[in-house]
ZALO-188861 format. One record per residue (C-alpha): residue in one letter; z, x, y. Coordinates in steps of 0.02 Angstrom, whole numbers, always signed. Example, Ala and Ser with C-alpha at 12.3 -4.5 7.8 and 13.67 -1.06 7.14 Angstrom:
BEGIN
{res->A, pz->+390, px->+615, py->-225}
{res->S, pz->+357, px->+684, py->-53}
END
This chain:
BEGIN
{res->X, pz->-132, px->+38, py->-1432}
{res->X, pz->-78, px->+0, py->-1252}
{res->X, pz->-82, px->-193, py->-1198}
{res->X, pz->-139, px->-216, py->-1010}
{res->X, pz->-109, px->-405, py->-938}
{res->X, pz->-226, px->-429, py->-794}
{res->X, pz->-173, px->-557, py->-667}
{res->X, pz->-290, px->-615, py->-574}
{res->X, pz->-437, px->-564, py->-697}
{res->X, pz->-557, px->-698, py->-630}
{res->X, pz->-609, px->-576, py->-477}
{res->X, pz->-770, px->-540, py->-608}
{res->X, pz->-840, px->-362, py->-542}
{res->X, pz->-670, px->-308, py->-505}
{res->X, pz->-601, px->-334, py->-660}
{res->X, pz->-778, px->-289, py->-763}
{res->X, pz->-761, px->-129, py->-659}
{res->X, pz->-556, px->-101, py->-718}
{res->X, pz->-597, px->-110, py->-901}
{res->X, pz->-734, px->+1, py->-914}
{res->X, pz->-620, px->+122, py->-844}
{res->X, pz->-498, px->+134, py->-933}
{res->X, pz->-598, px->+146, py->-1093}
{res->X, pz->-700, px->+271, py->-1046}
{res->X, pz->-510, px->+368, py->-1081}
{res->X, pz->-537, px->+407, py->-1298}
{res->X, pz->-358, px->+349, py->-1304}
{res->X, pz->-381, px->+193, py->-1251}
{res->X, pz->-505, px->+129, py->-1354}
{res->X, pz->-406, px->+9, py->-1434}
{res->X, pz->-330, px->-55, py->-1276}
{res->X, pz->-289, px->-240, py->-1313}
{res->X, pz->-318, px->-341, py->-1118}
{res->X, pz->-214, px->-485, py->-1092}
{res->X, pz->-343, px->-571, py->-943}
{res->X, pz->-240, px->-719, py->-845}
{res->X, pz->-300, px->-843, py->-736}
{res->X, pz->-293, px->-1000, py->-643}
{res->X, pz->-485, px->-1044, py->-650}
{res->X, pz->-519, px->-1048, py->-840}
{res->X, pz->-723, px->-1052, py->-777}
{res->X, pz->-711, px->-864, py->-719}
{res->X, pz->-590, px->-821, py->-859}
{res->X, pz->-724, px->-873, py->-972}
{res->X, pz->-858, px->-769, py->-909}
{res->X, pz->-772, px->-612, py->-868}
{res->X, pz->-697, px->-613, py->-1055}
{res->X, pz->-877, px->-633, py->-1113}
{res->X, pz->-942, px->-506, py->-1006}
{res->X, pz->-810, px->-379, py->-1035}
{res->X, pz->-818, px->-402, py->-1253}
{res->X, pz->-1002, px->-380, py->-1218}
{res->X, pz->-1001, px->-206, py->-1137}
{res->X, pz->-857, px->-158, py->-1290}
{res->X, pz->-965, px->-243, py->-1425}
{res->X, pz->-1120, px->-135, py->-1367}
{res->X, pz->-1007, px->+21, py->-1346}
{res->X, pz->-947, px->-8, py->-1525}
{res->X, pz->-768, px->-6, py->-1478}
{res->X, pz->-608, px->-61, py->-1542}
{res->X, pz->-516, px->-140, py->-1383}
{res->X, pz->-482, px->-318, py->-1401}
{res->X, pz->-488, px->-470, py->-1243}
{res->X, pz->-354, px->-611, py->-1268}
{res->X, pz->-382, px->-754, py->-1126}
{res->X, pz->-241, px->-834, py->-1048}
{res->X, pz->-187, px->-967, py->-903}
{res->X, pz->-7, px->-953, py->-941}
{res->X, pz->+68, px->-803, py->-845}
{res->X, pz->+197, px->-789, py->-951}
{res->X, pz->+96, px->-789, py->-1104}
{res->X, pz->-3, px->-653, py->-1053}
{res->X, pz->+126, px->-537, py->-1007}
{res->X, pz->+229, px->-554, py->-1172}
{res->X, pz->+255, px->-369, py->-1217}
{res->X, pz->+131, px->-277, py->-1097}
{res->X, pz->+140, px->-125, py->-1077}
{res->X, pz->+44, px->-131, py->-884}
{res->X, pz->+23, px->-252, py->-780}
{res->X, pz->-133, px->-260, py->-651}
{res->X, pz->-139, px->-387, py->-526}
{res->X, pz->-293, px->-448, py->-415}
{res->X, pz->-232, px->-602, py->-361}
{res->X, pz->-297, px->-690, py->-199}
{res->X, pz->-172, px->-827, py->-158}
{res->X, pz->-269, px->-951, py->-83}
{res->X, pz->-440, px->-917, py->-124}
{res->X, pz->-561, px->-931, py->+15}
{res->X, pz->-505, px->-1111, py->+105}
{res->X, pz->-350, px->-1020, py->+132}
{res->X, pz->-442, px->-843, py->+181}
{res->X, pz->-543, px->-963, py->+307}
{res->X, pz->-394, px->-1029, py->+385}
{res->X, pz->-325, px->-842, py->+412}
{res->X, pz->-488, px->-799, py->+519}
{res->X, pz->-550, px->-962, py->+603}
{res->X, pz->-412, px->-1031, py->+676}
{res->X, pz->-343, px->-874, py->+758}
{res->X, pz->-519, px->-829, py->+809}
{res->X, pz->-491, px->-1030, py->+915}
{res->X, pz->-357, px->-919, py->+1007}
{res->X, pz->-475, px->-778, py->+1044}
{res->X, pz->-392, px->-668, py->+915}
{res->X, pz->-578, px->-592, py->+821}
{res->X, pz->-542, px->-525, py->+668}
{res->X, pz->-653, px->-438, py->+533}
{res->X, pz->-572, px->-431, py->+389}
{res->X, pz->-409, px->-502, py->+408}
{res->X, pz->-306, px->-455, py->+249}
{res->X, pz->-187, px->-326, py->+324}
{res->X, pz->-121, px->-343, py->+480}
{res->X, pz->-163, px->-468, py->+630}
{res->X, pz->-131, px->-667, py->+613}
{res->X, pz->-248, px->-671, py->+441}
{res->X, pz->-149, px->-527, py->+341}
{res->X, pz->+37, px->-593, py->+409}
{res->X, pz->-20, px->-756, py->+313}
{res->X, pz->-85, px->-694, py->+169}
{res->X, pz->+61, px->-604, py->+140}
{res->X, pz->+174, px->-772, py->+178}
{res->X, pz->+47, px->-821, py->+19}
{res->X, pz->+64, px->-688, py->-88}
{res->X, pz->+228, px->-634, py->-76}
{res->X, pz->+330, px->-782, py->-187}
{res->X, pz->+191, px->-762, py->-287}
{res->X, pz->+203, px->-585, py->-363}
{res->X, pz->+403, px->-615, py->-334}
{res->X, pz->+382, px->-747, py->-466}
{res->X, pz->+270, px->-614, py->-569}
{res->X, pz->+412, px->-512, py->-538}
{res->X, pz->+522, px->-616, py->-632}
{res->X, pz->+399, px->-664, py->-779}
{res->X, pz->+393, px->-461, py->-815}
{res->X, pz->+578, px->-458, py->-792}
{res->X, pz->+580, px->-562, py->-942}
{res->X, pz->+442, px->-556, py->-1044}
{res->X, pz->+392, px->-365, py->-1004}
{res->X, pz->+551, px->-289, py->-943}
{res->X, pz->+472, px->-96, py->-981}
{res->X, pz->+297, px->-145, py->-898}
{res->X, pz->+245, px->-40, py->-766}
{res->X, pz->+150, px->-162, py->-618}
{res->X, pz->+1, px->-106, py->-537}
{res->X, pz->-41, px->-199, py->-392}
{res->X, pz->-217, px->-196, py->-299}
{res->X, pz->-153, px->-367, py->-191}
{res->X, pz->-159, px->-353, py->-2}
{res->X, pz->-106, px->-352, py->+104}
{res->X, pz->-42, px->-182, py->+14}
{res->X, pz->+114, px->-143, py->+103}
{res->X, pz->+191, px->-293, py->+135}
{res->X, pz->+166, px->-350, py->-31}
{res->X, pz->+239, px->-180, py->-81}
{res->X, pz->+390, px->-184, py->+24}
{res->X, pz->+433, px->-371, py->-40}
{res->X, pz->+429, px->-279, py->-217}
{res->X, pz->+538, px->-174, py->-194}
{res->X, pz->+669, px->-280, py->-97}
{res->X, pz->+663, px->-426, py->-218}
{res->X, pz->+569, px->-399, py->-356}
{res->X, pz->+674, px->-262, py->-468}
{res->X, pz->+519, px->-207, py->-596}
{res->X, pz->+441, px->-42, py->-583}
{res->X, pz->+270, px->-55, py->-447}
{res->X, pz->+165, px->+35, py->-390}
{res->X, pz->+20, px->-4, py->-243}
{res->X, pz->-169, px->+57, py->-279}
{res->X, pz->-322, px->+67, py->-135}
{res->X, pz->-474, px->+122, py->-137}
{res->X, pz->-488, px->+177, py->+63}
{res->X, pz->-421, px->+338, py->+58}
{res->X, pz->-575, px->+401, py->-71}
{res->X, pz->-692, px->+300, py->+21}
{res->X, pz->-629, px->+412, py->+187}
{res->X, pz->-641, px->+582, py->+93}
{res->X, pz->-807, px->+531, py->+48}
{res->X, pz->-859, px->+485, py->+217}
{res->X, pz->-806, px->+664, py->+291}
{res->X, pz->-889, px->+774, py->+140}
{res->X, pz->-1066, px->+684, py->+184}
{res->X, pz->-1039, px->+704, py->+368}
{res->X, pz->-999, px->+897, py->+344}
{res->X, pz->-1128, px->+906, py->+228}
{res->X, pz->-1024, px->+973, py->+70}
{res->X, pz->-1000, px->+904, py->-111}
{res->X, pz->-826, px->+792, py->-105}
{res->X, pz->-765, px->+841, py->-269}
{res->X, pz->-735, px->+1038, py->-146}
{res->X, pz->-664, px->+973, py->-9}
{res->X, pz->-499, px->+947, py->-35}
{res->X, pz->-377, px->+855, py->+80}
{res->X, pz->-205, px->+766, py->+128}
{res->X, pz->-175, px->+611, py->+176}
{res->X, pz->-28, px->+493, py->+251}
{res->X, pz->+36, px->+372, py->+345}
{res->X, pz->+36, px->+171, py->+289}
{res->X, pz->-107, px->+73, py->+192}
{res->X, pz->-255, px->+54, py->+300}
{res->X, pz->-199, px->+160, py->+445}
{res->X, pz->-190, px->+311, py->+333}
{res->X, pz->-223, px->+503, py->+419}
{res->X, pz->-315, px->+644, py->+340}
{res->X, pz->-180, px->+762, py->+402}
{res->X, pz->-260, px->+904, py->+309}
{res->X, pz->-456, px->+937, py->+263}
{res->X, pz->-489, px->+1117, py->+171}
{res->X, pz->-647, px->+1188, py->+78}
{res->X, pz->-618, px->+1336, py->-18}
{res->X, pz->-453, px->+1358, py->+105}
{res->X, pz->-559, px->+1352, py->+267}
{res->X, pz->-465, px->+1233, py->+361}
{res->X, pz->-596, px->+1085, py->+412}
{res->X, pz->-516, px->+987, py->+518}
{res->X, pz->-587, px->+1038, py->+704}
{res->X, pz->-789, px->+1020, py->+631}
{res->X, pz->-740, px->+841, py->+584}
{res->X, pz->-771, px->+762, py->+746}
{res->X, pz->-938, px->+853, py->+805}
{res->X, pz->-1000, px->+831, py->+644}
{res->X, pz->-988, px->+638, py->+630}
{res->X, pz->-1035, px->+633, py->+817}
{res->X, pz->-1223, px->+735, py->+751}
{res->X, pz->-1242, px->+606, py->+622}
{res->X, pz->-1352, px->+467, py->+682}
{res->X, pz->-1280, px->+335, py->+538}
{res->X, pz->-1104, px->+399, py->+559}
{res->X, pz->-1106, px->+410, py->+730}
{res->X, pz->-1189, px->+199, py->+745}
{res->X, pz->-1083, px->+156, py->+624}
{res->X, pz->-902, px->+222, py->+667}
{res->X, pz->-893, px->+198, py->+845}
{res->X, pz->-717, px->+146, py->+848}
{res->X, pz->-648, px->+271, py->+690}
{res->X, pz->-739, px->+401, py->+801}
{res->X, pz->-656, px->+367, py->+975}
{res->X, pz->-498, px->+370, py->+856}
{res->X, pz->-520, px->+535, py->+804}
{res->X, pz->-556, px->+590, py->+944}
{res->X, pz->-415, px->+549, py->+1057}
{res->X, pz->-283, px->+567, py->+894}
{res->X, pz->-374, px->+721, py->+845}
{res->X, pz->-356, px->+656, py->+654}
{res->X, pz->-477, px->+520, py->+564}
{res->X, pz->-427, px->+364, py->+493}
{res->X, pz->-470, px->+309, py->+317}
{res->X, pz->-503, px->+124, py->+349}
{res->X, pz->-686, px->+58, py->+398}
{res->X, pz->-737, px->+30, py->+587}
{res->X, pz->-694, px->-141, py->+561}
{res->X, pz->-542, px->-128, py->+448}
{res->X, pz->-474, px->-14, py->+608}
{res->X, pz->-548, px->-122, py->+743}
{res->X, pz->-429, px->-246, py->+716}
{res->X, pz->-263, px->-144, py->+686}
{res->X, pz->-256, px->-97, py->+871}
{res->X, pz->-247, px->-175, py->+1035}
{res->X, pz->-362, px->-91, py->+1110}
{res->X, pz->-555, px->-113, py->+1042}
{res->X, pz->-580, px->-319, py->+1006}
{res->X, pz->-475, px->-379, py->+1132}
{res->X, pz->-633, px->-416, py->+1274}
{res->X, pz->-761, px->-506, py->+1186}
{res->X, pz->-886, px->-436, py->+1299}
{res->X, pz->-839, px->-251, py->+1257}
{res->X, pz->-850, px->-286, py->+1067}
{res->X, pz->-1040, px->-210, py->+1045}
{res->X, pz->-966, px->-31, py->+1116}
{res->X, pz->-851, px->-25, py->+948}
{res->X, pz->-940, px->-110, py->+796}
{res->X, pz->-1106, px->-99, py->+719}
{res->X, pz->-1211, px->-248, py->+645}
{res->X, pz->-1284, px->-149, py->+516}
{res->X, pz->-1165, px->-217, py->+385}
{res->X, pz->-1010, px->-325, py->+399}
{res->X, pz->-890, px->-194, py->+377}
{res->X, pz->-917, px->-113, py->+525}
{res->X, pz->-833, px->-241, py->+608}
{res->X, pz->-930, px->-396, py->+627}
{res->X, pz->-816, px->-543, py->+690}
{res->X, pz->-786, px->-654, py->+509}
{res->X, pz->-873, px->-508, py->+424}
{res->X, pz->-792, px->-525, py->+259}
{res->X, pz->-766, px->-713, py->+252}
{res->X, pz->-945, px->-726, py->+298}
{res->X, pz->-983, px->-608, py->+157}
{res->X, pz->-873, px->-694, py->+25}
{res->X, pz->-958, px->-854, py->+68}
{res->X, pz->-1134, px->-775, py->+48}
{res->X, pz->-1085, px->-704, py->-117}
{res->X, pz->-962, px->-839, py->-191}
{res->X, pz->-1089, px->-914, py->-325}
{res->X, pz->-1186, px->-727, py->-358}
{res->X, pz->-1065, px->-718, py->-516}
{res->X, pz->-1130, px->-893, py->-584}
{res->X, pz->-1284, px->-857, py->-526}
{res->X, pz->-1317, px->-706, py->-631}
{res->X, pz->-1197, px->-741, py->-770}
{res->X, pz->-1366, px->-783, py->-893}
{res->X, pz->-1448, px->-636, py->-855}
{res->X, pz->-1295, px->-531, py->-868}
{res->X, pz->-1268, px->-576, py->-1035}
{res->X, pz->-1447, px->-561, py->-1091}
{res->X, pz->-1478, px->-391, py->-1026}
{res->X, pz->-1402, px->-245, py->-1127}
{res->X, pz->-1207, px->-194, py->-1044}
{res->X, pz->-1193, px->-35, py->-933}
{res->X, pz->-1141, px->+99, py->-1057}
{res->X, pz->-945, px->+159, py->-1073}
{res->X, pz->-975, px->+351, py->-1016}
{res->X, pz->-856, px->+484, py->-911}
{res->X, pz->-988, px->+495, py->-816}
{res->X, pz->-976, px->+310, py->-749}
{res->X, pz->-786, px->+308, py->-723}
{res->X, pz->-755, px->+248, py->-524}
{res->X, pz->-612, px->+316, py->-410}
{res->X, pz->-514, px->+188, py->-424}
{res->X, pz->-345, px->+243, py->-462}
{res->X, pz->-284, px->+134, py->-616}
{res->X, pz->-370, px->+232, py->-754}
{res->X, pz->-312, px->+391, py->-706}
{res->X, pz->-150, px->+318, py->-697}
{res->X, pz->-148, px->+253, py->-853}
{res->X, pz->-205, px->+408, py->-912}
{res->X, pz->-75, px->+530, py->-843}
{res->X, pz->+68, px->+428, py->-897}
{res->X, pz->+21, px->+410, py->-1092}
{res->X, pz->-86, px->+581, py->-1121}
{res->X, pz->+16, px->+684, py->-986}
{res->X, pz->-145, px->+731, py->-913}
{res->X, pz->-92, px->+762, py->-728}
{res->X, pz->-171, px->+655, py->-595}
{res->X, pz->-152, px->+666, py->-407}
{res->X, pz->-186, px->+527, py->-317}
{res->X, pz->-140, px->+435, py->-147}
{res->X, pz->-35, px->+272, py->-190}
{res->X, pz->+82, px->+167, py->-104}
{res->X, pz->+271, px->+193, py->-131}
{res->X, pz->+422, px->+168, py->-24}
{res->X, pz->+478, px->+277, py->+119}
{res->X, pz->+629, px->+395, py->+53}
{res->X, pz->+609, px->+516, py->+192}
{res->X, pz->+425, px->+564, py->+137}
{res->X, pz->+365, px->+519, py->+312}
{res->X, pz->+502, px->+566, py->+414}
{res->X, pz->+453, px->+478, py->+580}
{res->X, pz->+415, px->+308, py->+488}
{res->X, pz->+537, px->+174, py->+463}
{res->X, pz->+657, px->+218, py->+294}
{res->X, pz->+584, px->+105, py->+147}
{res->X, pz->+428, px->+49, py->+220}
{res->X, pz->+279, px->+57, py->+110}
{res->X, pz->+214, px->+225, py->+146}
{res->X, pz->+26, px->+289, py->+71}
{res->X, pz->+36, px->+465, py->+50}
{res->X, pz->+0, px->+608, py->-118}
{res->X, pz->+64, px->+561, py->-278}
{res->X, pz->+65, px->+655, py->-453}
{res->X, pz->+71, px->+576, py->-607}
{res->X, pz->+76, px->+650, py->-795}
{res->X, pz->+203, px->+594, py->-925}
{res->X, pz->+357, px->+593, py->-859}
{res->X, pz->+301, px->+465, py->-714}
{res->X, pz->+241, px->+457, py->-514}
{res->X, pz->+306, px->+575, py->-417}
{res->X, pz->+279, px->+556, py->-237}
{res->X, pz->+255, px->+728, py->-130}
{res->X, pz->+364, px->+744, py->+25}
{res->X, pz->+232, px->+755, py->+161}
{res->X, pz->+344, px->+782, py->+325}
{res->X, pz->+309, px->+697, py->+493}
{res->X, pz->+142, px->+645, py->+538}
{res->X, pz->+92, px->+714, py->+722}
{res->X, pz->+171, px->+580, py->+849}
{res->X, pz->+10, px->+485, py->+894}
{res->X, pz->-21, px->+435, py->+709}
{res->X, pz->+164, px->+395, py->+694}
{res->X, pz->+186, px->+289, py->+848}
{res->X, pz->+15, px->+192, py->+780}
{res->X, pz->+101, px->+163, py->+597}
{res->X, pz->+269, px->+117, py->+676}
{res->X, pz->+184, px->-28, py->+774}
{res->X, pz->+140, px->-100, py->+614}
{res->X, pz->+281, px->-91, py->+517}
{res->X, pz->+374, px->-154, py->+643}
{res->X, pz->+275, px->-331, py->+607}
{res->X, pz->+260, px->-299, py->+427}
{res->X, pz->+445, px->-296, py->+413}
{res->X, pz->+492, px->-468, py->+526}
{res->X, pz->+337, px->-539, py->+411}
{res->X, pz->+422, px->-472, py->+265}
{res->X, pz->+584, px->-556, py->+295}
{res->X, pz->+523, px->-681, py->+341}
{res->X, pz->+398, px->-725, py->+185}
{res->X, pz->+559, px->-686, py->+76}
{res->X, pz->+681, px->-822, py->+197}
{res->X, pz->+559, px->-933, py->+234}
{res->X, pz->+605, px->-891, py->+431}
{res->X, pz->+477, px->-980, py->+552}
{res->X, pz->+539, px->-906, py->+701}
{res->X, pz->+532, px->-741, py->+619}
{res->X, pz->+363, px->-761, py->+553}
{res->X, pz->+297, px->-799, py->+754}
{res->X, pz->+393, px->-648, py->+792}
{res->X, pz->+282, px->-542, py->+680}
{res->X, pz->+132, px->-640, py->+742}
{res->X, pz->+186, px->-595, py->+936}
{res->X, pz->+222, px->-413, py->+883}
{res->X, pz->+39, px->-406, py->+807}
{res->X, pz->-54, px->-246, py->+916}
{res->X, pz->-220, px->-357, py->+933}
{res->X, pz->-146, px->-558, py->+940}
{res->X, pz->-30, px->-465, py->+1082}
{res->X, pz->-164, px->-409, py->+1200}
{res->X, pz->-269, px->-567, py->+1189}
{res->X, pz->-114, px->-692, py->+1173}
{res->X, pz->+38, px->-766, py->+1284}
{res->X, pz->+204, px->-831, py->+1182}
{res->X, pz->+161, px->-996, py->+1199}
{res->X, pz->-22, px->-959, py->+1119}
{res->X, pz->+48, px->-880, py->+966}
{res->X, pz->+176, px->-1021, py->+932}
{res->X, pz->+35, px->-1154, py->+928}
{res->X, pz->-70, px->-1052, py->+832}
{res->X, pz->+55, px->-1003, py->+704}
{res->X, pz->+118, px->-1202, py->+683}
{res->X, pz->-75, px->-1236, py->+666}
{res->X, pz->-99, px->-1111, py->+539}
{res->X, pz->+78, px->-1166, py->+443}
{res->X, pz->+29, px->-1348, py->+444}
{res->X, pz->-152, px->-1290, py->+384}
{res->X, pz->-91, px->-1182, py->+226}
{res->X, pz->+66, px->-1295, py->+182}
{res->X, pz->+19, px->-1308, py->-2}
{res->X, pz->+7, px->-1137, py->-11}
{res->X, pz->+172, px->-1103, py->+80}
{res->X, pz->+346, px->-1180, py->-12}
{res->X, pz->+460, px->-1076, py->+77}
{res->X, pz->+418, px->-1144, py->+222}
{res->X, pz->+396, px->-1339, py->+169}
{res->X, pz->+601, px->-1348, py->+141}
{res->X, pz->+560, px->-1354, py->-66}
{res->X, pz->+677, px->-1212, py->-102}
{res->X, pz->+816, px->-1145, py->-199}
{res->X, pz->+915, px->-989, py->-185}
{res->X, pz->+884, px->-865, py->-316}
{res->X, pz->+986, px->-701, py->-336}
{res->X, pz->+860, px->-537, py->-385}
{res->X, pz->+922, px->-386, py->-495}
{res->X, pz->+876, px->-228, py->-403}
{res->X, pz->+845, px->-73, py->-504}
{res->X, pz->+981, px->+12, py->-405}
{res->X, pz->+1120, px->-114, py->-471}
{res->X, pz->+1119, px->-223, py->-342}
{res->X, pz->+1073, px->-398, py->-306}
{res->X, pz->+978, px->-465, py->-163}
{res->X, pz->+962, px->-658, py->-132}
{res->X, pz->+796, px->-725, py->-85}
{res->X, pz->+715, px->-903, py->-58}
{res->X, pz->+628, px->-964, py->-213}
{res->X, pz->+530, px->-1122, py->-184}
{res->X, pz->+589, px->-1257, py->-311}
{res->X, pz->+432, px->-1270, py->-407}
{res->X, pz->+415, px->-1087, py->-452}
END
């Protein structure tokens, strides 16, 4: 038996989704999940939701509920976090009050004014997760879905000295996206990919060793959908001469080039669905969906539970994980892991996204060599800000953290100096609760790093 802690285990389909899984893995059927979190109303109907689907699927795994962190990591073997620091009053402040400065974002969880701040959020957050694990599951392994990815990541790694790994989803959601447009099955094309989360490159597309990569663009520019839908992934690949795995709208807003001119915006997004890069588009979509889960809680639990089958397992990366670590079973998948010369042209320990194999004697990353320079010079843009936003997050800098803000590819070609200094005071004085390490409520702490070392970092008093 295996015990999982889930942090963050109120994010209901998310979770719902995790669980079945992993148990759709025979070796996990007595998997014993540890779900924490800070709203005991969604803890209380994701538990009941998820021991519904295992009653009906007659099996043994277990759900223990907890609101005490450290509780629910005593003796875990994994941990799996899906926090959201800040919920969506924060998430709103991280898209409306840049958007007052002309900076239009659509997602907002990565990169731009919105993912700098979330990671100012998250960071002492999973630091102090960090330490809980250090202590209560020193052997646990963390996997962490939290954006914005590679910040978060790279924060881990400085300051957190546990064992983590980072999970997305966009890199399958790209390979799935080229198959339709070349009009194969995915499961035979196969592919490489690499570069940093959400500005990831398929560097190499194959089926059956026929090298794919030159019918990529004419194909998605012959599909009607593709072609409305991608405009800006599209003018991408075809000036880089390699596609992006991120939506149109995730993209969009990495850049400096396609939302800058409000009245050029229509050329590079679709309004066919939010992620195609809608201004607000997913804080406009978590609003319309925030009460769907209480909504449909009743008739959720009164209508028989999706079955646990193989045939129902997502991509999402954690099962298969799981899996190749405790059966050996080899998995290859595309995670997040520092830079140790895997990308050669990207900064040295940045959070890199690139091939990964797994089975039981751990992750293995795969040495990928340098990505062609257009791709690289892209990346290196933004880990240029992720870094200052980094340090800063972990030093509770303000200069440093308007710095990153300035450096931002898209605030920079709609904002002057003075511009980003107001907005980044409004946004610090708007998220204050959120933000100790910048309120002067802090203590130094001093972090054991898994190489023997020990690297000092500002821990806010009330941690």
């Amino acid at each position: 038996m295996i015990k999982i802690a889930m942090i963050g285990a109120g994010s209901i389909g998310f979770t719902r989704g995790l669980v079945r899984d992993i148990l759709t893995v025979p070796e996990f059927a007595d998997t014993e999940f540890r779900f924490m979190d800070i709203s005991a109303e969604n803890l209380e109907m994701v538990a009941n939701l998820c021991e519904k689907t295992i009653r009906e699927s007659s099996l043994p795994a277990v759900i223990r509920k907890f609101t005490d962190q450290r509780a629910a990591l005593e003796g875990a073997d994994y941990v799996i976090c899906t926090a959201r620091v800040g919920g969506l009053e924060a998430f709103t402040y991280d898209i409306e009050i840049p958007l007052r400065y002309g900076v239009d974002q659509c997602v907002g969880d990565t990169l731009g004014p919105g993912g700098i701040f979330y990671a100012q959020r998250t960071i002492p957050v999973l630091l102090q997760l960090a330490a809980d694990m250090r202590e209560m599951a020193p052997n646990a392994l963390l996997l962490n879905y939290a954006n914005p990815m590679a910040m978060n990541m790279w924060a881990l790694r400085r300051a957190g000295g546990i064992r983590a790994i980072g999970l997305c989803h966009g890199v399958q959601g790209g390979h799935e996206l080229i198959a339709r447009a070349l009009g194969l099955p995915a499961s035979e094309v196969d592919y490489v990919c690499a570069g940093i989360n959400h500005q990831t490159w398929y560097v190499q597309v194959t089926h059956k060793g026929k090298d794919l990569l030159p019918l990529i663009l004419p194909a998605m520019e012959a599909n009607p959908d593709i072609a409305r839908d991608e405009p800006c992934r599209i003018d991408i690949l075809r000036r880089f001469g390699y596609f992006s795995t991120e939506s149109n709208g995730h993209l969009s807003e990495y850049l400096p080039w396609y939302r800058k001119r409000p009245q050029e915006l229509q050329r590079w997004i679709s309004d066919t669905a939010w992620i195609n890069g809608r201004t607000a588009g997913y804080l406009n979509e978590c609003r319309r969906t925030r009460y769907e889960y209480t909504e449909h809680y009743d008739e959720w639990l009164a209508k028989p539970a999706e079955p646990i089958t193989p045939e129902r397992r997502s991509h999402e990366h954690a099962s298969y994980i799981l899996e190749a670590l405790e059966t050996g079973r080899t998995y290859r998948g595309h995670l997040n892991v520092g830079n140790t010369g895997l990308i050669p042209n990207l900064p040295e320990g940045c959070t890199v996204e690139l091939p990964c194999y797994i089975d039981a004697n751990g992750i293995s990353p795969a040495w990928n060599g340098p990505l062609p320079m257009g791709c690289a010079a892209t990346c290196r843009v933004s880990v240029n800000v992720q870094e200052m936003a980094v340090q800063a997050a972990l030093t509770g800098d303000r200069e440093l953290l308007k710095l990153a803000v300035l450096h931002d590819p898209l605030t920079g070609a709609v904002c002057n100096p003075e511009e980003v200094w107001a907005m980044c005071d409004e946004m610090l004085a708007a998220q204050a609760r959120w933000l100790p390490q910048y309120c002067g409520t802090q203590t130094w702490a001093d972090i054991p790093q898994p190489n023997g070392g020990i690297l000092r970092w500002v821990k806010p008093a009330d941690a």
